[in-house]
N, C-alpha and C positions, 0 to 999 in steps of 0.2 A: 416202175411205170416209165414208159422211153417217152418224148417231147411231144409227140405225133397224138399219143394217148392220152396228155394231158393237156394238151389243146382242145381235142375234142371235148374233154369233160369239161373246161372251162366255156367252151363255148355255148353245150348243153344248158348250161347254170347261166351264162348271159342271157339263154333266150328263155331261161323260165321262171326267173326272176328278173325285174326291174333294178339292175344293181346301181343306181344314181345315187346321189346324195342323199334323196330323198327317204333311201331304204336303210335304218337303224342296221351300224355294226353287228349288234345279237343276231337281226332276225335273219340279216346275211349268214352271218357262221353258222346258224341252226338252219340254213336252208342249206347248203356246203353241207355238212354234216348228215343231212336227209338223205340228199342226194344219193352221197357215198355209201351208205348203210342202204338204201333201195337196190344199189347195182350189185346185180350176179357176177360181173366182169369184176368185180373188186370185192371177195369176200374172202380171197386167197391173203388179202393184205394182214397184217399184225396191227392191234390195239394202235401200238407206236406209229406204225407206217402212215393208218388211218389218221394218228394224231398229226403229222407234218405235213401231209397232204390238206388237212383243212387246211391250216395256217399256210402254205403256199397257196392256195385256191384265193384263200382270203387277201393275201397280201397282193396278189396279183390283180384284184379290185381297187382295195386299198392304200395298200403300200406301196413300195417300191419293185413290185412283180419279182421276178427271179434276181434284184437287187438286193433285196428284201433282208434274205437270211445272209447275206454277205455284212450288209452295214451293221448287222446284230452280232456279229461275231468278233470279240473284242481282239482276238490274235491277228485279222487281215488291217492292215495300214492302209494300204493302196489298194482303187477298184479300177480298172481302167479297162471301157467299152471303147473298141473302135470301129465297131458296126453292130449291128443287131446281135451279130452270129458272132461276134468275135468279141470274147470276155476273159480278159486274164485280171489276175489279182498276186497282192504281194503280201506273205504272209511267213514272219520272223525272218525276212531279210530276202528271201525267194520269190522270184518271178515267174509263177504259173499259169501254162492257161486251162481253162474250165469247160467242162462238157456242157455249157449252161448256152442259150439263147433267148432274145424274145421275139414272138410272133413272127414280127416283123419290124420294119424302119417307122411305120407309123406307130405301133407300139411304142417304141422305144421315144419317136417323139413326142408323145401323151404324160409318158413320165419326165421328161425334160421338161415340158410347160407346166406342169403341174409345181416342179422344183421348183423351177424360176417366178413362176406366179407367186409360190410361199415367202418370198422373198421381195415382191415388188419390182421383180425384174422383168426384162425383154427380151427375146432373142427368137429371130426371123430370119427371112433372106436379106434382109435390109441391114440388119444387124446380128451375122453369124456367132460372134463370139461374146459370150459372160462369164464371168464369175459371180457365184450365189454358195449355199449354203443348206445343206440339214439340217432339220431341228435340232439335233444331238450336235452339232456344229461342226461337221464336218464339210469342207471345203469341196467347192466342186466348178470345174471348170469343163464350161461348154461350147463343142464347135459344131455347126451347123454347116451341111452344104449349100454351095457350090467349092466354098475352101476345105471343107473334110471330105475328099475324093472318094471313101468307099462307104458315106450316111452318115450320122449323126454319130460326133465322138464324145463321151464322156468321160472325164477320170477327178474321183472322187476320193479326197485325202481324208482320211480319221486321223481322230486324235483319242487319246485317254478319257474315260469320261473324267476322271479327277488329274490336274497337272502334274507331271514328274517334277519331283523336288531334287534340289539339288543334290542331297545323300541318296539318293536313287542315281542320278548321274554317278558320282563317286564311286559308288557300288557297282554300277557297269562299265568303269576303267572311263568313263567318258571323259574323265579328267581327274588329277591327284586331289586329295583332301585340303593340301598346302593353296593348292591355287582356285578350289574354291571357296576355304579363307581369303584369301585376296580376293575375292571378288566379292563377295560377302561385305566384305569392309568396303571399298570402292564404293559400292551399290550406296550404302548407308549413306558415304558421305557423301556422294553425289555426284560423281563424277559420270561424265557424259560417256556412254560405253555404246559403240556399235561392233554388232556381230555379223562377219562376212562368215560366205559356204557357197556351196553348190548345191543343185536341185536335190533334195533329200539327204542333206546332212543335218538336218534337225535344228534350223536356225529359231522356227518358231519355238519347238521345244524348248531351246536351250532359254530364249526371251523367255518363258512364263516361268521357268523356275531362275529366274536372274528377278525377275520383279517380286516374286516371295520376297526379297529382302527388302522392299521399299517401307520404311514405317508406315505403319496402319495410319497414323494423324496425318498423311497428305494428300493431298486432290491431283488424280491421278486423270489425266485426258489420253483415251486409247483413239487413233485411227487408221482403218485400214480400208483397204480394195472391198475384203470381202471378211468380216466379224469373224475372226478364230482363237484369238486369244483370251487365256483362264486366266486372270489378274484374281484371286479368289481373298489375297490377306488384306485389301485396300477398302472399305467401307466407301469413300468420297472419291468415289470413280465416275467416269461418263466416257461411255466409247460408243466414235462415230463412226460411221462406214459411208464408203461412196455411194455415187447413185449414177446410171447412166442416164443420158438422154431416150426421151419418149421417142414417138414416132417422128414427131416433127421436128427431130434433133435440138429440141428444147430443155432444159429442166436439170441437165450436168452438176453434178458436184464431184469436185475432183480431189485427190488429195491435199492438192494446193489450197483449194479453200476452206479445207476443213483445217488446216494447218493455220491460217491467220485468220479462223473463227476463233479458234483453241485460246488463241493469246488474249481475246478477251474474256476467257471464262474461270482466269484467276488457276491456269494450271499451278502445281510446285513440279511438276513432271509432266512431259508429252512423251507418250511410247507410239512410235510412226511403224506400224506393226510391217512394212516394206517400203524401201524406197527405189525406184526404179527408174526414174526420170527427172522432170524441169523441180518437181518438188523437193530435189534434194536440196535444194538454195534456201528455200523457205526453212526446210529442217533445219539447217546450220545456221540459219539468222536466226530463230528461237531458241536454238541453243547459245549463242551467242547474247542475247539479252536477256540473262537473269534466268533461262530456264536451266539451271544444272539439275541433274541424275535425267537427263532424260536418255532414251533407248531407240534403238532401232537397228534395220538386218538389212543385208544389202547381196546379192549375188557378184561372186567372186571367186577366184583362184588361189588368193591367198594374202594377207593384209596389207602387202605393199601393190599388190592387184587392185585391191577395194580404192585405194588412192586414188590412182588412175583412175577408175569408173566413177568417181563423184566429181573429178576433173570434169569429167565428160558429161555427169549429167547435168552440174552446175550451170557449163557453157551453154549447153543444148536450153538452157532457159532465159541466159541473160550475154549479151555480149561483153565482158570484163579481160582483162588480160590477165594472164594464165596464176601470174605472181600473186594478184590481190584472189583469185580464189581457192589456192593453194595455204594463203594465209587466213582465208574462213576457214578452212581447214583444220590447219591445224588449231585456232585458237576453238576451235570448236569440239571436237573431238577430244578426249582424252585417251582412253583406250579404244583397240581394237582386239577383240577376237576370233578366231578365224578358227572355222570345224571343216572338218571331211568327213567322207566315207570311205574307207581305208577297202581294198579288195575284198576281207571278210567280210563285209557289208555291217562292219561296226562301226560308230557315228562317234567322233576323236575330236576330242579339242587340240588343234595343229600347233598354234601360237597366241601368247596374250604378251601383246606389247603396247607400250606406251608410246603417245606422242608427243616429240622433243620440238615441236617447233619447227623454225625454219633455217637451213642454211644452205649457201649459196642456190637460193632461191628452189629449194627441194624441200619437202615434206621430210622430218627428221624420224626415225623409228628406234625405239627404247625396248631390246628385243630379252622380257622377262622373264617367261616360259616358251619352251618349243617341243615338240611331241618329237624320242627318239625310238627307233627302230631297232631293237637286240636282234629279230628272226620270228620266227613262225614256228607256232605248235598247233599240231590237232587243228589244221586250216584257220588258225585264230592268229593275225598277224600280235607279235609282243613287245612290248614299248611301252613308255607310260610319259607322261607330262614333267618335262626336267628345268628346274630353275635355271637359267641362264647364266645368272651370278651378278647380274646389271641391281643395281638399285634403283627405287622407284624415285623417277627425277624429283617431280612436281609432288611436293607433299602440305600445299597449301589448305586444301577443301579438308582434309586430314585434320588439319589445324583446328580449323574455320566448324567443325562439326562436333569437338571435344576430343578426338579420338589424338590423343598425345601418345599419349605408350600403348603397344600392343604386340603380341607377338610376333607379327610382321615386320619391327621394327629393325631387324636383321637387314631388310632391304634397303630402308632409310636412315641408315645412320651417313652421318658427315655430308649432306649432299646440299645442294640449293633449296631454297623454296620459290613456290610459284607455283 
C-alpha cells in the first residue's frame, strides 16, 4: 500500500469514528480492523500485511504515526526528521533515509506537542527550540520554524532498554579489560572522572556503565537537560531534570540550580549528566567540597581540548583570572576520559589520563592509556587501548577507600601520594 492509499484509509477511519481520547484503544483497533476486513480494495493483502497495517493505522492515532515502528525497533539508534517528507535514521552505525512521510507539517506538529506536552514542555514560535523525552527514554530534540527553514525538525536518540555494562564495552573493543579495571577501581574509590567526545561517540553510554560501579550504599543525585540516564545498581538515587520557562518567561530551572539544590540534599555523588556552560563552575565547586566520585561528560576533541572548554565555560559564568580557574581545575577533576568515533563508526575509548596539577600555570596531564592504530581489516579500523607506562600519580582516595594492594598496583608503585 503506497502513502497516497493510506491516507486515504486513515482519513476514511477519522471520519467514521470519533478517534479522541475519549474513544477506548480496543474499540479503536476493532474499528481499524472492521474497517480493513470490509474493503474489497484490501482483500489481496496477507493475514501479516493486515496485521501491520492495523498497528500503523492505530499508531498513527495513538502513537507516534509513521514514527511509531521506528522507536520500536531496538537496532535504529538515531531518528532524525527534517521536514515532514524528509525522515532518515541510523541504524548499526549507517545513515539512511526512509521512503516514510507524514501527512503533512501540521501532522508532524500534533506529534511534537503531544511529545513535549508528555513532558511538561513548551515549544512555539516564541520559543522554537526543546529538549524532552519518550516514555522509553529516549531523548529528543526539537526545532520549530522560523529557525528550522524547511518545518518542523526532530531528531530523536534511543538508548538500550537495559544499560550496556562495562563487559559489553570490553567485548566490543570499546576499550581493553586492563583499563576498564582501572576504572572500575577509580569509580569505587571515588575519584572525580569526566568524559569528553564528540556528537555520538557514546559519552552518555560510556556514564551509565561507569556508574554500575558506584556502591549500592550511596545517595546518588542525577541532573540533566533532558532525563536519559540508567543508574539502575544505586537504590538512594534522585534525578533532576531542567525545566524551561513558561510563556511569561517565568518558572527556569537551570542546571545551575539544580547543581546548588543537590548540595543540600546530602549527595555522596552528583553525576551532571552534561555540562555545556556557566554551570560548569558550580560542578567543579561541588566537586571541590567534599563531593568525590562524582561524574560528568562534556563535548570535546580530545582531553587537553575538554581543558580548554571548561576554561571557557567557567569564565563565560564568573569573571576570575584564568590561573585560579585552571586551578579549580585541576584540584577538581581527577581523570579524564575521552571517546571517538573512529571512521568505522566504532565508539573507542581515545585516552584516560590523569590530572597532575598545575605547572607553570597550565593544567598538567598524566597520559595513562591512549588508543593505538596497527591498520584496518574488513573496513574495521585495528587498535586497541595501550598502557602508556606513566604510573598513576595521585593514589590518595586509593588509600583513603581500603584499596592498598590490587592488581593495579603495577601503575603505583614508588610514586607520590595525593
Amino acid at each position: 500500500m503506497n502513502e497516497e492509499m493510506f491516507r486515504a484509509l486513515r482519513g476514511d477511519i477519522r471520519a467514521g469514528l470519533d478517534v479522541t481520547s475519549s474513544v477506548g484503544n480496543r474499540e479503536l483497533t476493532a474499528y481499524i480492523e472492521q474497517t480493513i476486513l470490509e474493503r474489497e480494495s484490501l482483500r489481496y493483502l496477507t493475514a501479516q500485511e493486515k496485521h501491520e497495517l492495523v498497528k500503523r493505522l492505530f499508531d498513527s492515532f495513538r502513537g507516534l504515526d509513521v514514527l511509531q515502528p521506528l522507536v520500536d525497533n531496538p537496532a535504529i539508534t538515531e531518528i532524525m526528521i527534517n521536514s515532514h517528507n524528509d525522515i532518515f535514521i541510523e541504524e548499526e552505525g549507517v545513515i539512511r533515509r526512509l521512503p516514510l512521510a507524514f501527512e503533512s507539517n501540521s501532522r508532524l506538529e500534533d506529534i511534537i506537542q503531544s511529545i513535549v506536552s508528555g513532558v511538561n514542555r513548551v515549544v512555539n514560535d516564541s520559543s522554537p527550540i526543546v529538549d524532552a523525552r519518550l516514555k522509553d527514554g529516549s531523548r529528543v530534540n526539537i526545532v520549530l520554524p522560523p529557525v528550522a527553514l524547511k518545518g518542523p525538525a526532530m531528531t530523536i536518540r534511543k538508548f538500550p532498554e537495559k544499560p550496556m555494562t562495562m563487559n559489553e564495552l570490553v567485548r566490543r573493543e570499546a576499550l581493553s579489560e586492563e583499563a576498564a579495571e582501572l576504572l572500575q577501581t577509580l569509580v569505587e574509590a571515588k575519584y572525580n572522572i569526566f568524559i569528553s567526545g564528540g556528537t555520538g561517540s557514546g559519552k552518555t553510554t560510556f556514564l551509565n556503565a561507569l556508574s554500575q560501579f558506584i556502591p549500592s550504599q550511596e545517595r546518588v543525585i542525577t541532573i540533566e537537560d533532558s532525563a536519559e540516564l540508567q543508574i539502575v545498581t544505586v537504590p538512594n538515587l534522585v534525578s533532576l531534570e531542567t525545566r524551561n520557562a513558561n510563556t511569561e518567561g517565568k518558572g527556569e530551572i537551570t542546571i545551575r540550580d539544580l547543581i546548588r539544590s543537590s548540595l543540600r540534599m546530602r549527595p555522596n555523588r552528583i553525576v551532571v549528566g552534561e555540562v555545556r556552560g556557566a554551570e560548569c563552575l558550580d560542578m567543579l565547586q561541588a566537586m571541590n567540597t567534599g563531593h568525590d566520585g562524582s561524574l560528568s561528560t562534556g563535548h570535546s576533541n580530545s582531553a587537553r581540548d575538554m581543558v580548554s572548554r571548561m576554561e571557557t565555560m567557567v569564565l563565560s559564568a564568573a569573571e576570575l583570572p584564568v590561573t585560579v580557574v585552571r586551578q579549580q581545575i585541576s584540584s577538581a577533576i581527577d581523570i579524564f576520559v575521552h571517546l571517538s568515533r573512529l571512521r568505522d563508526r566504532s565508539r573507542r575509548v581515545m585516552e584516560i589520563c590523569e590530572v597532575d596539577g598545575l605547572k607553570n600555570g597550565e593544567v598538567q596531564l598524566n597520559p595513562l592509556y591512549e588508543f593505538r592504530e596497527v591498520g584496518e581489516r574488513d573496513g574495521r579500523v585495528e587498535g586497541g587501548l595501550t598502557a602508556c607506562g606513566n604510573a598513576l600519580l595521585h593514589t590518595g582516595k586509593l588509600r583513603m577507600s581500603g584499596i592498598s594492594t590490587h592488581p593495579l598496583s603495577k601503575y603505583t608503585e614508588g610514586i607520590r601520594e595525593g
